[in-house]
C-alpha positions as CSV (number, residue, x, y, z in Angstrom):
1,X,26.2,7.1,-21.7
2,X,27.8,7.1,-25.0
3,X,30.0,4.8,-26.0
4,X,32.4,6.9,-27.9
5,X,33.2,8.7,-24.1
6,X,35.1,5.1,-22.5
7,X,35.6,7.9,-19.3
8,X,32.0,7.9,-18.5
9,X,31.3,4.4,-18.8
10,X,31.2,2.2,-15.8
11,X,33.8,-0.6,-15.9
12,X,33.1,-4.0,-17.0
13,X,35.1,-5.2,-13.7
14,X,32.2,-3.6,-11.3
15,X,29.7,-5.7,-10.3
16,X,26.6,-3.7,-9.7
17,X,23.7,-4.3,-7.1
18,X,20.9,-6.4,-7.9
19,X,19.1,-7.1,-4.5
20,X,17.2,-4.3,-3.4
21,X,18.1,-1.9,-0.4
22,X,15.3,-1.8,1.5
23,X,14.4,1.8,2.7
24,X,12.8,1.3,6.5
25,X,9.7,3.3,5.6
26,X,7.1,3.4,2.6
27,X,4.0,6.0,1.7
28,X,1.9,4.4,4.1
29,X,3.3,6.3,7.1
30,X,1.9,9.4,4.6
31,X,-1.3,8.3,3.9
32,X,-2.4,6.9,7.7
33,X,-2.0,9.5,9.5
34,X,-3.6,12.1,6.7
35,X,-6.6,9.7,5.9
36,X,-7.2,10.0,10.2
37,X,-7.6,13.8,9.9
38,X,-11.4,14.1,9.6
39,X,-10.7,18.1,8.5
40,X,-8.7,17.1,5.6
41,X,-9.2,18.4,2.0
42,X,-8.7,15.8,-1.1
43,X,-5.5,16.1,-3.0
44,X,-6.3,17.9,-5.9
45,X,-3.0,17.2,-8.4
46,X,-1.3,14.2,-8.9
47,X,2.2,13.5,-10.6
48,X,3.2,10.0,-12.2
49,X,7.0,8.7,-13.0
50,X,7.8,7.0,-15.5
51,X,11.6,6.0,-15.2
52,X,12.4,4.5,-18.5
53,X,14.7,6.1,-21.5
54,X,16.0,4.6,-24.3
55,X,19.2,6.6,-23.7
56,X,20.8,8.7,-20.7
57,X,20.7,11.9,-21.9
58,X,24.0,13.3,-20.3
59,X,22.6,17.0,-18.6
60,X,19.6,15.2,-17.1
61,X,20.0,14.4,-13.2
62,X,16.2,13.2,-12.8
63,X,16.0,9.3,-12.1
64,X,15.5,7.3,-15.0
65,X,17.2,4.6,-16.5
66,X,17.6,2.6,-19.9
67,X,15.7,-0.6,-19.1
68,X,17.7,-3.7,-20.3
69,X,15.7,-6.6,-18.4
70,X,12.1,-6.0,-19.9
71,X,10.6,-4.3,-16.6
72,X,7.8,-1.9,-18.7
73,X,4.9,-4.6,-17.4
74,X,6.3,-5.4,-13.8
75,X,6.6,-1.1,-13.3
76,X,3.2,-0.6,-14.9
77,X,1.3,-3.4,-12.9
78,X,2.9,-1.8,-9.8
79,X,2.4,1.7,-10.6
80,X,-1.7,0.6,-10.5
81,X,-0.8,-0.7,-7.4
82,X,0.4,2.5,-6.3
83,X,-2.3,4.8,-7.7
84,X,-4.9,2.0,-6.0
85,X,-3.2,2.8,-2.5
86,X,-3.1,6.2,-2.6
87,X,-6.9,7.1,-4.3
88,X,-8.4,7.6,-1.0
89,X,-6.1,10.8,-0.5
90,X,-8.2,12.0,-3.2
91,X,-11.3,11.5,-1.8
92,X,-13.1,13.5,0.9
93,X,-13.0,12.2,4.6
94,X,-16.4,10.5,3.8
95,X,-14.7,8.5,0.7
96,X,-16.3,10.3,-2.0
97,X,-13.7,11.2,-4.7
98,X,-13.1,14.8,-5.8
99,X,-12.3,15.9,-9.2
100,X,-8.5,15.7,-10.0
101,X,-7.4,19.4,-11.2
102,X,-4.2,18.3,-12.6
103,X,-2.6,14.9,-13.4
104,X,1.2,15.1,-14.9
105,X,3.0,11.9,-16.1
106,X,7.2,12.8,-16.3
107,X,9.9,11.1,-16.7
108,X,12.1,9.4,-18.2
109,X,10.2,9.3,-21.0
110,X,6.4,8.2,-20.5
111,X,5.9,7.8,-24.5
112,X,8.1,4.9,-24.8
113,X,5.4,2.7,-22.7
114,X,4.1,0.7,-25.2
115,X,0.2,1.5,-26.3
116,X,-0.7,-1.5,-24.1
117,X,0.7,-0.3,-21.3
118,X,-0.5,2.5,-21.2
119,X,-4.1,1.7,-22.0
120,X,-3.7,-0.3,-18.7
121,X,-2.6,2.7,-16.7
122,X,-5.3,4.9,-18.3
123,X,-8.1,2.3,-17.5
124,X,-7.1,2.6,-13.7
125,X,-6.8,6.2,-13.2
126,X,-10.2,6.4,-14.5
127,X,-11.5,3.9,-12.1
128,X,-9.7,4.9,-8.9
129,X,-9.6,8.7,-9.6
130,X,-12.5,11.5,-10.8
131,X,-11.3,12.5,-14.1
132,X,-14.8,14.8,-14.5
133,X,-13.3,18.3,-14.5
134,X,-10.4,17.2,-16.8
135,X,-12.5,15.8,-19.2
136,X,-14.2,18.5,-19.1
137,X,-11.8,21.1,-19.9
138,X,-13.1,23.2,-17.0
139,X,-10.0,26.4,-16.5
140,X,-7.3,25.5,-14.2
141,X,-7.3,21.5,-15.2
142,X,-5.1,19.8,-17.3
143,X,-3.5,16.1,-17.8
144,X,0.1,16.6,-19.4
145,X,2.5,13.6,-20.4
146,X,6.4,14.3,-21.3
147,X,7.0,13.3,-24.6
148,X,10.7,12.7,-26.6
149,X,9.8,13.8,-30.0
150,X,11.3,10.1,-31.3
151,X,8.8,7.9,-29.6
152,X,5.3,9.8,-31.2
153,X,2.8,7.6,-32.4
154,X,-0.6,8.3,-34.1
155,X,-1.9,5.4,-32.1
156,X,-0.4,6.0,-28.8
157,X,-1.5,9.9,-29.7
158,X,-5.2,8.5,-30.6
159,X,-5.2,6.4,-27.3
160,X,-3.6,9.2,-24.6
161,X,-6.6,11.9,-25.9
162,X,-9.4,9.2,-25.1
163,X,-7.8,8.9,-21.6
164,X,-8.1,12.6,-21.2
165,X,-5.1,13.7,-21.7
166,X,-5.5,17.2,-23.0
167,X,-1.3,18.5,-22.9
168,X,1.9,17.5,-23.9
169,X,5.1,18.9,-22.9
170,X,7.8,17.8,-25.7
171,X,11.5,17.9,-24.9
172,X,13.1,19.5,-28.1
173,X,15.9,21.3,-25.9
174,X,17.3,22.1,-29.2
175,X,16.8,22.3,-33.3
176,X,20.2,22.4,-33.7
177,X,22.1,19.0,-34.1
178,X,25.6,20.2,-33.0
179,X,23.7,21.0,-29.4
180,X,21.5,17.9,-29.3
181,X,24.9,16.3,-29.8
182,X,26.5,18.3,-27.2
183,X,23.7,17.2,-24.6
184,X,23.4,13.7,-25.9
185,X,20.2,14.4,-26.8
186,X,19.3,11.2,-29.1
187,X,16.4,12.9,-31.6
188,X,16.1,14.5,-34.8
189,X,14.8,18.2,-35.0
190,X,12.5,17.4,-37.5
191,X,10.4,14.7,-35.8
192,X,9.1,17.9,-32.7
193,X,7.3,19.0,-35.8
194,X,6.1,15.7,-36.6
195,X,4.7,15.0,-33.2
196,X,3.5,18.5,-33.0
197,X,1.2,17.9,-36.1
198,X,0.6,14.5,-34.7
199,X,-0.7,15.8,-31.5
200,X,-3.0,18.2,-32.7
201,X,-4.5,15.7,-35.5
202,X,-5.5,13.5,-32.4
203,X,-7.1,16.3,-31.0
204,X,-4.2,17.3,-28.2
205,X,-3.8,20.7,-28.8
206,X,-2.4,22.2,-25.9
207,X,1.4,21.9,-26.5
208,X,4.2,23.0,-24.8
209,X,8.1,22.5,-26.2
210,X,11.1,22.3,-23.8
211,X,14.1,24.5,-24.6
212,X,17.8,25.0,-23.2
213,X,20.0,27.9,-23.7
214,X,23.8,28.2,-22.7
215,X,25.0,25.1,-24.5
216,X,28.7,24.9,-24.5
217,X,29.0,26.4,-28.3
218,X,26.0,27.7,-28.7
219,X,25.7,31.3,-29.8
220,X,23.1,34.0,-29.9
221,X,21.6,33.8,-33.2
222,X,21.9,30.0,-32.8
223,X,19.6,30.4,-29.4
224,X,17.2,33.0,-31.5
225,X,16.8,30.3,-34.7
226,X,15.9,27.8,-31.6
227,X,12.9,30.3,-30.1
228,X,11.8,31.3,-33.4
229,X,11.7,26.8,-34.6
230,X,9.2,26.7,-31.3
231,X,7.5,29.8,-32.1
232,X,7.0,28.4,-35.8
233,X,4.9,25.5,-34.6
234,X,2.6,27.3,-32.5
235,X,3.1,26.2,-29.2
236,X,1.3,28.1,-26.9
237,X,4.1,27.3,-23.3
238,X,7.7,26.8,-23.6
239,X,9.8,26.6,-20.8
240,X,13.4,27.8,-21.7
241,X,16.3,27.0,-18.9
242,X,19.7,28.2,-18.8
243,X,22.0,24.8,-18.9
244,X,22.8,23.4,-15.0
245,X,25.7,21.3,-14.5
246,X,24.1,19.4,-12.0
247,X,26.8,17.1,-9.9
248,X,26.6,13.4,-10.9
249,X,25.7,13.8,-14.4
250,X,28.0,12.7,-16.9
251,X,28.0,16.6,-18.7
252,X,29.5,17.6,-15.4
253,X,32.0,14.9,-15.5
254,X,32.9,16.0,-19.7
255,X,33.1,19.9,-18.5
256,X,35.4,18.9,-15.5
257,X,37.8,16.6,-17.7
258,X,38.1,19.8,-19.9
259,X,36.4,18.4,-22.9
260,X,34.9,21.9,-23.2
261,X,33.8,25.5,-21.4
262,X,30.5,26.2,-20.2
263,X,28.6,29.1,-21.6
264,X,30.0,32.5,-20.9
265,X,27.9,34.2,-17.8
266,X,27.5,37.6,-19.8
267,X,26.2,35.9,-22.8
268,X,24.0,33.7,-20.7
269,X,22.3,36.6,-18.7
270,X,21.8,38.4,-22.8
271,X,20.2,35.0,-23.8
272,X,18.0,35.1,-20.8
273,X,16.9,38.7,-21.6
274,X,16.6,37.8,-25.5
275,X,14.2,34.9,-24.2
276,X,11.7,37.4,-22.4
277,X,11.9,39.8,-25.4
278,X,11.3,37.3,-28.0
279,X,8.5,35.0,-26.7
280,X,6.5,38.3,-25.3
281,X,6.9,40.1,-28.6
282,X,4.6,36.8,-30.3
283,X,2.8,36.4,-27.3
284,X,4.1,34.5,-24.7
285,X,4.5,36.3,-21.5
286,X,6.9,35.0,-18.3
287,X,4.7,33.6,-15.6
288,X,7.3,32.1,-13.9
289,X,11.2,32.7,-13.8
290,X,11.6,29.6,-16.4
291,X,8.2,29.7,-18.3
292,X,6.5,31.7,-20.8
293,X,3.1,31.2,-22.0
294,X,0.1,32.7,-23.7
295,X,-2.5,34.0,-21.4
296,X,-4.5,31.4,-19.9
297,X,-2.6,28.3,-21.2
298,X,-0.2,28.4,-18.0
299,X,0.8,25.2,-16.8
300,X,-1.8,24.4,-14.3
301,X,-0.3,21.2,-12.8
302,X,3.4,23.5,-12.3
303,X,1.5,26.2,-10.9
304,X,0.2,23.7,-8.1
305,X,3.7,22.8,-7.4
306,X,5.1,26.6,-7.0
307,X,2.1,27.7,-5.2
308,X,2.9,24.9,-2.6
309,X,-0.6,23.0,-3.3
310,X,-1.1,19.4,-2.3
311,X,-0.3,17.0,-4.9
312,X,-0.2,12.8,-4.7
313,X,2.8,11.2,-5.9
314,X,3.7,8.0,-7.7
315,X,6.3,6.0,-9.5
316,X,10.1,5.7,-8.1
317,X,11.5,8.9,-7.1
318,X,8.9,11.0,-7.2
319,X,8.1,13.7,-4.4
320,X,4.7,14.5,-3.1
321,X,3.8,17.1,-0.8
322,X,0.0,16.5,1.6
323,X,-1.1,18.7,4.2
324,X,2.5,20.0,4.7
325,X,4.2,16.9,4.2
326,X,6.7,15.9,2.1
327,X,8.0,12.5,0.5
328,X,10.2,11.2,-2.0
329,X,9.5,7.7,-3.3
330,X,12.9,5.7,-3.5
331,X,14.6,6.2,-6.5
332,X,15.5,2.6,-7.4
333,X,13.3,0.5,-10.0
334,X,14.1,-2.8,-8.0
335,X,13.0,-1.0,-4.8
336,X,9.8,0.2,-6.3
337,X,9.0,-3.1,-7.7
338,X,9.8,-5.3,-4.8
339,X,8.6,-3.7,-1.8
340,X,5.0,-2.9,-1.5
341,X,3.4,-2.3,1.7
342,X,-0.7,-2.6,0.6
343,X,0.4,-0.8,-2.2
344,X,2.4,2.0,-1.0
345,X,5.9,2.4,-2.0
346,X,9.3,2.7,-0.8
347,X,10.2,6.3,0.6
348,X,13.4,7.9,1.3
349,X,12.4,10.9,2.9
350,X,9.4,12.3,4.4
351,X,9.3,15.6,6.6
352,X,6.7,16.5,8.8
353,X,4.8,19.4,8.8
354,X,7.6,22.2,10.1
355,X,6.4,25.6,9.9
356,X,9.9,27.2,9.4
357,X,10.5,24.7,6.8
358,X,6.8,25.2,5.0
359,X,7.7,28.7,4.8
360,X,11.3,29.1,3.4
361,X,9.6,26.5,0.9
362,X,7.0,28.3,0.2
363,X,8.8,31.4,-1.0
364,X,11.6,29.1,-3.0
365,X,9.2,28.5,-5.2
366,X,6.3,31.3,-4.6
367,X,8.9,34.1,-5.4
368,X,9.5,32.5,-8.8
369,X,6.2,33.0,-10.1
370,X,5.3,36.4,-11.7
371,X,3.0,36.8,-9.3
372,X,4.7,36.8,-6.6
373,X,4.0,36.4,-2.9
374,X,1.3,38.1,-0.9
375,X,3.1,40.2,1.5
376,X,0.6,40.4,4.5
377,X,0.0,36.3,4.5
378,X,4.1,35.5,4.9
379,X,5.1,38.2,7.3
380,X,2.0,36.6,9.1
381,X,3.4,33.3,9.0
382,X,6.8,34.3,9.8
383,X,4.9,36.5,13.1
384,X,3.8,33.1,13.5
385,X,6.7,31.3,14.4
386,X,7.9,34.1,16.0
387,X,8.4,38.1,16.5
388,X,12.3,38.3,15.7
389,X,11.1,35.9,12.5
390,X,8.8,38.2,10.9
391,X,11.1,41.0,11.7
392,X,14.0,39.9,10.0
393,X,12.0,38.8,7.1
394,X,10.0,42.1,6.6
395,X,13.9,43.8,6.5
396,X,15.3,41.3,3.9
397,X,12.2,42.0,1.8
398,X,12.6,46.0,2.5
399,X,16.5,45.3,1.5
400,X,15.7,43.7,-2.1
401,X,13.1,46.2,-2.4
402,X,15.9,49.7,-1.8
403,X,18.5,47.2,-4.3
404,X,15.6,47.4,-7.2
405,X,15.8,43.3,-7.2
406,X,12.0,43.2,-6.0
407,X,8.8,45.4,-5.7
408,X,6.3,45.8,-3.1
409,X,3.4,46.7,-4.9
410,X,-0.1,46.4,-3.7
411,X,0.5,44.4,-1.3
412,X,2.6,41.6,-3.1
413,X,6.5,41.2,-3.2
414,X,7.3,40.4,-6.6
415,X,10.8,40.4,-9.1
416,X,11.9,42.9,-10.8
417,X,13.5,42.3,-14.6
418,X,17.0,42.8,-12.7
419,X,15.6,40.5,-9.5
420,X,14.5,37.6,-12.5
421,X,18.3,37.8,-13.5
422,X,19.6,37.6,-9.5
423,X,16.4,34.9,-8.5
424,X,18.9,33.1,-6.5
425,X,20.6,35.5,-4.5
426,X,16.8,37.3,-3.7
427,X,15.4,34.0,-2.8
428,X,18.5,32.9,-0.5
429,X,18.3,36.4,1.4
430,X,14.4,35.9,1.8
431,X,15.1,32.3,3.1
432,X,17.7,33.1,5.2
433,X,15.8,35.4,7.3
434,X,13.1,32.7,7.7
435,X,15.6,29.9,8.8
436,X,19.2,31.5,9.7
């Protein structure tokens, strides 16, 4: 938090918790009864968190945390510990591991683990998990890091690209220096370049840049000079979202003191349109609500996430999903580091496979996607749980259809330009017919 805002800053008089609060459950309860399912498949994705910042940017309501007690070795030693525990969910029921098709490491900000660190982590992901098809560069694979533009190295570049890593997804949010201000966004424009270059001199060239539109200020041909600064560097994937005032963050805390507007709606919505028009017109098409990309360089690890795929998770506060199961790791560093049960980690949550649940889920995120969602398989799923189920979802997807929101085309619901605009209220009325 800044320390010109004394309003967002925690007072001096507060003690804050040290000992851990233990959560009554870890991963293990995951993995035991998924490794005892002799029909299981192998986790094919995996995502990694990394919690560390060197500064709280003030929109961002994903865990992470500037690191004043010198933790970076106790997190990274544990993290191994983690990614130990859970190989075996990427093996097959006879212990032979599979290939990996996607490996993601988010944050926080995974660049600013030192080189060391990180050769550490690299060493054990190649020996506990199959790397092959990665390595290969076989379609549909990728290993991605999230990278702050400040923390770029040649050497930690150099090292990342011999540990396969093959994408990087840098968080410029903005070229303009009033809006990284506005965010408290602590990097200069100039350096996304710089680690741009970098990455493609180390032989990374699969980049993606992070964009955000609807700043509190920001105007039109401000958002356009932004688009056009990404489009300038030749990244092949953006992914450009409309500023959230997410509840807890200290942005939402500035806007509700007054200490300025949010974006106009109408000018959001002609920013959002200006998005599509721009990035298709040089070659990057929407795949997904938020995403744009050039044919074939799709996020592949993101993909596996809105397709509802099974993906391994590990690091605090990170969510995996197995064989219909979910689970969130416990957001808390001391947590993470103190309680280890054979490895596993602390949870705070973990559903059960539910079928009503799997399938408001699934569309959530299925609907987002360009693609969209195979008509036939999720009024079959929805017959599944029951007749008055299906029947209410096959009329809320013949109601978006008559509004012009969403087509049914060949067999597939999918968005209309006008339903990519309303995502939210199509996707709540699809839901809602599911789980009432």
């Amino acid at each position: 938090m800044s320390p010109r805002d004394p309003a967002l800053t925690t007072p001096k008089t507060i003690a804050l918790p040290t000992t851990p609060q233990r959560p009554p459950r870890t991963a293990l309860d995951v993995a035991t009864p998924a490794l005892a399912d002799p029909e299981r498949a192998p986790a094919p994705h995996l995502y990694i968190h990394v919690p560390f910042c060197f500064h709280k940017c003030h929109y961002c309501d994903f865990y992470s945390i500037v690191d004043t007690r010198g933790r970076q070795p106790a997190f990274t030693a544990r993290l191994e510990r983690e990614l130990a525990a859970l190989s075996p969910l990427a093996h097959d029921p006879h212990g032979t591991p599979a290939p990996l098709r996607t490996v993601f490491v988010g944050g926080g900000t995974p660049t600013l683990l030192s080189p060391a660190l990180w050769r550490d982590l690299l060493r054990t992901l190649d020996e506990r998990y199959d790397l092959s098809a990665i390595r290969r560069g076989e379609a549909g694979t990728e290993f991605s890091v999230e990278c702050n533009p400040e923390t770029a190295t040649r050497e930690l570049f150099d090292m990342l690209r011999e540990g396969g890593v093959n994408r990087l997804s840098i968080g410029a949010q903005s070229f303009n220096p009033a809006h990284l201000k506005t965010l408290e966004r602590w990097h200069n424009p100039a350096n996304v370049g710089r680690a741009v270059e970098m990455a493609r001199r180390a032989g990374i060239e699969r980049v993606s840049a992070d964009l955000i539109f609807a700043i509190p200020g920001q105007t039109m041909r401000e958002w356009l000079d932004d688009l056009r600064c990404a489009l300038d560097l030749g990244v092949e994937h953006t992914s450009c979202y409309a500023l959230t005032f997410e509840p807890g963050t200290a942005m939402t805390r500035r806007m509700e003191l007054g200490r300025f507007e949010p974006a106009d709606e109408d000018l959001e919505l002609e920013m959002m349109r200006a998005t599509r028009e721009t990035l298709a017109a040089h070659g990057l098409h929407r795949y997904e609500v938020s995403n744009f990309a050039r044919p074939g360089r799709e996020s592949a690890h993101n993909l596996a996430y809105w397709r509802q795929a099974d993906w391994l998770a590990a690091g605090p506060s990170a969510s995996g999903h197995l064989g219909g199961r979910r689970w969130k790791n416990a957001p808390r560093l001391d947590d993470y580091l103190t309680i280890d049960e054979d490895g596993f980690a602390p949870i705070t949550d973990h559903e059960a496979p539910e079928p009503r649940r799997n399938l408001v889920e699934a569309i959530m995120t299925g609907l987002r996607l360009t693609e969209g969602l195979d008509a036939g398989v999720y009024l079959a799923r929805a017959e599944a749980i029951d007749g008055v189920t299906g029947a209410r979802l096959r009329a809320a997807a013949a109601l978006q259809v008559s509004e012009g929101l969403m087509t049914d085309c060949d067999g597939h619901w999918t968005l209309t330009e006008r339903g990519v605009e309303l995502t939210n209220r199509v996707v709540r009325a699809l839901m809602d017919a599911v789980d009432p």
